[in-house]
C-alpha angles and dihedrals in degrees: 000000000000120000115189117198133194136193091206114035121063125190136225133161122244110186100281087352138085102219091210112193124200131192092349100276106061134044130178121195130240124199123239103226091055084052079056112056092052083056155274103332141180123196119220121181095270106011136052111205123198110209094204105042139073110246082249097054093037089047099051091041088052109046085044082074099029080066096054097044095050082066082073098041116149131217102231091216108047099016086238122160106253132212118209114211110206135166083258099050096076089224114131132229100226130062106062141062098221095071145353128030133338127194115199095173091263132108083254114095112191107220106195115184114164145016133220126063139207102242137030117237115211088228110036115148093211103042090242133167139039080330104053124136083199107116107208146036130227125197118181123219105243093222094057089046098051085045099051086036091051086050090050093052094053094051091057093039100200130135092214102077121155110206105211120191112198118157127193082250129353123348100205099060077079105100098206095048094120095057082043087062097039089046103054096037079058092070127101109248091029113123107153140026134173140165138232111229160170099205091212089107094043122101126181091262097048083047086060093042093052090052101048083051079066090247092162094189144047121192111203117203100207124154115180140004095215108086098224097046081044095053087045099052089042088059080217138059102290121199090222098174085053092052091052086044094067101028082056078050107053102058083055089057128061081272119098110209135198124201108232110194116173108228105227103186110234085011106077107351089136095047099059090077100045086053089050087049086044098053098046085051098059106037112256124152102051084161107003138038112289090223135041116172119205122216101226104239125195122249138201094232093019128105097254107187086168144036108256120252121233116254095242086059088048097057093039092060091041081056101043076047094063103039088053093048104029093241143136111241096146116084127178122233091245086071094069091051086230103171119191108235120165123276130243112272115269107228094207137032136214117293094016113144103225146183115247148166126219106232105161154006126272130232101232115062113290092000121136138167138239145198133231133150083357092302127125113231127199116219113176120192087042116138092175117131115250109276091035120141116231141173114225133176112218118232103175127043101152102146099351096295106123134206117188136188118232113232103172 
């Protein structure tokens, strides 16, 4: 008898179907009879065995059609179709802002594993959450990020490397986040990691096990301390009293945290200052500022509920801010230790006319997005099939993220 287990995948039976569930968040079906003909099989949580066939034979025969059923994999909470990035899809990790890895020619790296997030944010740059017009899902394998991160580390040697995770949504929906972070602060050159979110997903214990991972900073998006303004901003019913129990938790673990409101002007004016207030009181900010408000800013393909305000007009608020209530709201750069290092080389530049194949769906309408010079490549109004071979001319490199314009 062969018995196949998986960390990641866990079994249950629905009626003529195999409901098969993978990292928590997403699940894909396969059918029984195809389960069949391979041979006489019994589900576990965790495991699938096979009474008639060698592990080898049983092994080859299943994840042949595990590798056709993760083309229909599901997002649990959207219902959107997923894509899962692995070391053996030949999709790179850079090239695109939905998901991988992104170089800005600082000591901070961005690490973005997943999309897809539990609330929707009035505000929110990328349309994220139960509310989103994006059509599809993305979920990078641990393993492929911590190998392509590690690459991009040794290209910058430094030992002064930030670790940013900042997913398209919300980063702790990912369930290996804690051996992502492990993993990365195990490697030689990394100083520093933290991590964008909402806290409605944290608990005490995934706050210690984030720490022991060596996570050194927690970035609390937080946006007002009044529950009505809090559930408005969230665009979804937000637990606000769980969220300050655990921002009043973390400064009292190994974790720093800052408290990142947006300032939506008319929105939560008077709450800037009671944040501010809030995250003194607690303690946050043991090496960094315990506060960073962000100016909301409009974007193409955001949820934009007001016009943005000017910089100058944000600073000078922020400034109007401290002087009435006596705060600090105004932090300098230094205080981030951001440190300029050169950026990875850019394989192609603006206006080149290049070779490319169509691996994968877009998020945004008829995007989709292509691959060249192991780059990902992001070509909007494509209605090619995926493995189709294109010619683009790119139109964006800016940090290594690339737009292209289709020409065939």
């Amino acid at each position: 008898m062969a018995e196949l287990t998986f960390k990641d995948l866990s079994f249950e039976n629905e009626n003529d179907r195999v409901k098969v569930n993978f990292l928590k968040l997403f699940y894909f079906y396969l059918e029984k009879n195809s389960l069949e003909k391979i041979g006489n099989y019994e589900i576990g949580r965790n495991s699938i065995s096979f009474s008639n066939l060698s592990e080898n034979n049983a092994r080859k025969k299943f994840e042949f059609l595990l590798a056709n059923a993760f083309k229909n994999m599901k997002n649990r909470l959207n219902n959107k179709n997923t894509y899962y990035i692995h070391s053996s899809s030949n999709i790179p990790l850079i090239g695109t802002n939905y998901f991988g890895l992104v170089d800005r020619g600082s000591n901070i790296i961005e690490v973005k594993p997943i999309t897809s997030c539990n609330i929707s944010c009035i505000f929110c740059s990328v349309d994220e959450g139960p509310k989103s017009r994006r059509k599809t899902d993305f979920v990078v394998e641990k393993d492929y990020l911590v190998q392509e991160f590690r690459k991009i580390v040794e290209f910058k040697n430094s030992s002064n490397i930030d670790a940013h995770i900042n997913a398209q949504g919300e980063p702790t929906l990912y369930a290996d986040m804690v051996e992502l972070v492990r993993d990365i602060m195990s490697i030689k050159g990394v100083k520093t990691s933290s991590i964008d979110t909402n806290g409605l997903l944290l608990t005490k214990q995934y706050v210690d096990e984030l720490a022991d991972a060596g996570l050194t900073r927690m970035n609390l998006s937080l946006h007002a301390l009044d529950p009505q303004k809090a559930n408005l901003l969230a665009g979804h019913p937000y637990n606000l009293n769980k969220v300050l129990e655990i921002a009043k938790y973390i400064p009292k673990t190994k974790m720093d945290l800052i408290i990142v409101p947006v300032w939506m002007p008319g929105y939560n004016d008077d709450e800037i200052p009671k944040l501010a207030k809030f995250a003194n009181e607690i303690g946050a900010g043991k090496s960094c500022p315990p506060i960073g408000v962000q100016n909301m800013l409009n974007y193409r393909f955001g949820r934009n509920p007001a016009k943005e305000e000017s910089f100058d007009t944000f600073y000078s608020k922020m400034r109007e801010l401290e002087k009435e209530h006596n705060i600090k709201l105004i932090f300098d750069k230094s205080a981030f230790d951001v440190e300029e290092l050169p950026e990875l080389p850019k394989p192609f530049r603006k206006g080149q006319t290049v070779e490319a194949e169509i691996v994968l769906p877009g998020r945004i309408g008829s995007e989709m997005l292509a691959v060249a010079k192991e780059r990902l490549i992001s070509v909007p109004n494509c209605y090619k099939e995926i493995g189709e071979k294109v010619k683009l001319r790119i139109q964006r490199t800016k940090h290594n993220v690339f737009l292209g314009e289709l020409l065939n």
